[in-house]
N, C-alpha and C positions, 0 to 999 in steps of 0.2 A: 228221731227226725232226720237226723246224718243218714241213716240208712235208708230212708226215703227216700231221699234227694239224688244219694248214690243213685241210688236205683232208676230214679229218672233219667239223669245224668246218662247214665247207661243205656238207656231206652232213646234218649234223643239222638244218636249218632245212626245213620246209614248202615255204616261199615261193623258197628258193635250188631246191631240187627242182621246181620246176614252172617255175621260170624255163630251170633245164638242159633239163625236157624239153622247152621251147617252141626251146630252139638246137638242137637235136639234129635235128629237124624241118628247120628254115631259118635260114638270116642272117636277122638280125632288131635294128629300134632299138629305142634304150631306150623313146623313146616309143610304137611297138608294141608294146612288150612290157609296158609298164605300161598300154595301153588291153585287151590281152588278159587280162591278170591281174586286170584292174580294181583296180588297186594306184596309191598313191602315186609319182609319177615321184621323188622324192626317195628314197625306199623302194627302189624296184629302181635307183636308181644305187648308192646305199650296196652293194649285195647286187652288181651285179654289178663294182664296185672290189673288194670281197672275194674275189671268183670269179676272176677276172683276176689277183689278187697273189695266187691259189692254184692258179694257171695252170691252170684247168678252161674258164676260156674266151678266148678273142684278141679284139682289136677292132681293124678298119678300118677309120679314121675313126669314123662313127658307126653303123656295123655290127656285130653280134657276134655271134660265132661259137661253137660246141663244139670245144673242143680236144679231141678223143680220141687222136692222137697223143701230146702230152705226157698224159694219162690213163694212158696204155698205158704209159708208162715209168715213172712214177711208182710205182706201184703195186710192179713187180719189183723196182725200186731197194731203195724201201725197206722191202719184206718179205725182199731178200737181207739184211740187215745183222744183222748176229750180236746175238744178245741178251745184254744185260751176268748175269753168273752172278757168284753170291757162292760164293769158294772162302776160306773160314777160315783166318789163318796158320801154317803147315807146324809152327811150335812150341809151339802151343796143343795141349795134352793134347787125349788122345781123345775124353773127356765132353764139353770143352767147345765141341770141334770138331763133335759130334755136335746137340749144342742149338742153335748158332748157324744150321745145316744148316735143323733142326727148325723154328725160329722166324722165321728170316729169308726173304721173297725173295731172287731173285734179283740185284735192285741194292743190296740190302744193307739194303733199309729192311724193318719187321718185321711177320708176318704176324697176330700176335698176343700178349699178355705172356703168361710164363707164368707160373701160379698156387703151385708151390713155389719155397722160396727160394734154395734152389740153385741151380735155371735162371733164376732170375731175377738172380743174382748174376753170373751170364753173362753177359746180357744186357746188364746195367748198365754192367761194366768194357769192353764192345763200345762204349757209346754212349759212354762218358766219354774216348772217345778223340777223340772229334768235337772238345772243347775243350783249348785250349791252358792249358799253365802261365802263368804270370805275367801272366794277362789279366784282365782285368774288366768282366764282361759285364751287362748290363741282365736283367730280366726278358722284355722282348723278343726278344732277343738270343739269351738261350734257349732260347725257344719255339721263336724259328725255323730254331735246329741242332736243335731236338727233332722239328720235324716232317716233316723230311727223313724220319725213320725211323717216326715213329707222328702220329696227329690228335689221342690222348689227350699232351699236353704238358705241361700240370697237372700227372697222375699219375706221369710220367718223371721231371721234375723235383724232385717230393717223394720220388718213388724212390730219386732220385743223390743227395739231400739227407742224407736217411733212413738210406743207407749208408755214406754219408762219402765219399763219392766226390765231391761237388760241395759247398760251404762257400757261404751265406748271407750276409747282413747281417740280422738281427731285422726288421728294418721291409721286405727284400725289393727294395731299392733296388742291390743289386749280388751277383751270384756270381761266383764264382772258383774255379777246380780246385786243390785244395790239391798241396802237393810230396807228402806222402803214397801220395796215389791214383797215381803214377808206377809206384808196382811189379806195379801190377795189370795190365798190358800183354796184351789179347788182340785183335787185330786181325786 
């Protein structure tokens, strides 16, 4: 997946895109390629260290090249690789097997909250599995098991709070997943 990303990464930039198509053309150095770009030679080394630990380009010695070999594989590689699917625990009732389906992607983080409080009560005993018993987490801490699943983190968290599922300190200085919330188990 990193090599995917790279590889995007690499394809979003302007200046990476016209540096590829100036290889694609001919070998070529960095200092050609930054007198033909009319760029920064500091500029097109950064961009083409990028390129290279994205293996979109080789270099010999001070030549560089277009890899479209490693391109050509890359691409199959990683569009074969199965996509993660969220399937809801086998003992989770129907409804709420049904919501979790409803709300969630596929890697299990969620597509949107839902607005009654039943589906929402779903949703919650889903996330509140993220954290462990007898822990004691920061504010931080929670944002960022909360953002795994959503970017509103704030609202989750007043969410888990709100329905007793996640326990505070007044001043906001530590949460904790009470023993309580243990029997709400849907995963």
């Amino acid at each position: 997946m990193t090599e995917m990303l790279n590889f995007l990464k690499a394809m979003s930039s302007a200046d990476r895109l016209r540096i590829i198509g100036l290889l694609t053309q001919k070998h070529i150095s960095r200092s050609d390629i930054a007198a033909q770009l009319d760029l920064p030679i500091r500029e097109i080394a950064d961009h083409l260290a990028f390129l290279e630990q994205a293996g979109i380009v080789s270099r010999t010695g001070q030549v560089y090249a277009f890899d479209a070999d490693r391109l050509a594989t890359l691409a199959p590689d990683q569009l074969a690789q199965a996509r993660p699917v969220y399937v809801p625990a086998p003992e989770l009732d129907r409804n709420s097997q049904r919501v979790l389906k409803t709300y969630l992607n596929p890697d299990g983080s969620m597509k949107q909250l839902p607005m009654q409080p039943a589906k929402l009560r779903v949703i919650l005993n889903y996330l509140i599995q993220a954290f462990d018993h007898d822990v004691d987490y920061t504010e931080k801490q929670v944002n960022a098991i909360l953002r795994q699943f959503h970017e509103d983190t704030a609202g989750l968290r007043r969410d888990l709070v709100d329905a007793g599922l996640l326990k505070r300190e007044s001043d906001g200085s530590k949460y904790w997943r009470p023993a309580e919330s243990m029997g709400d188990r849907t995963v």
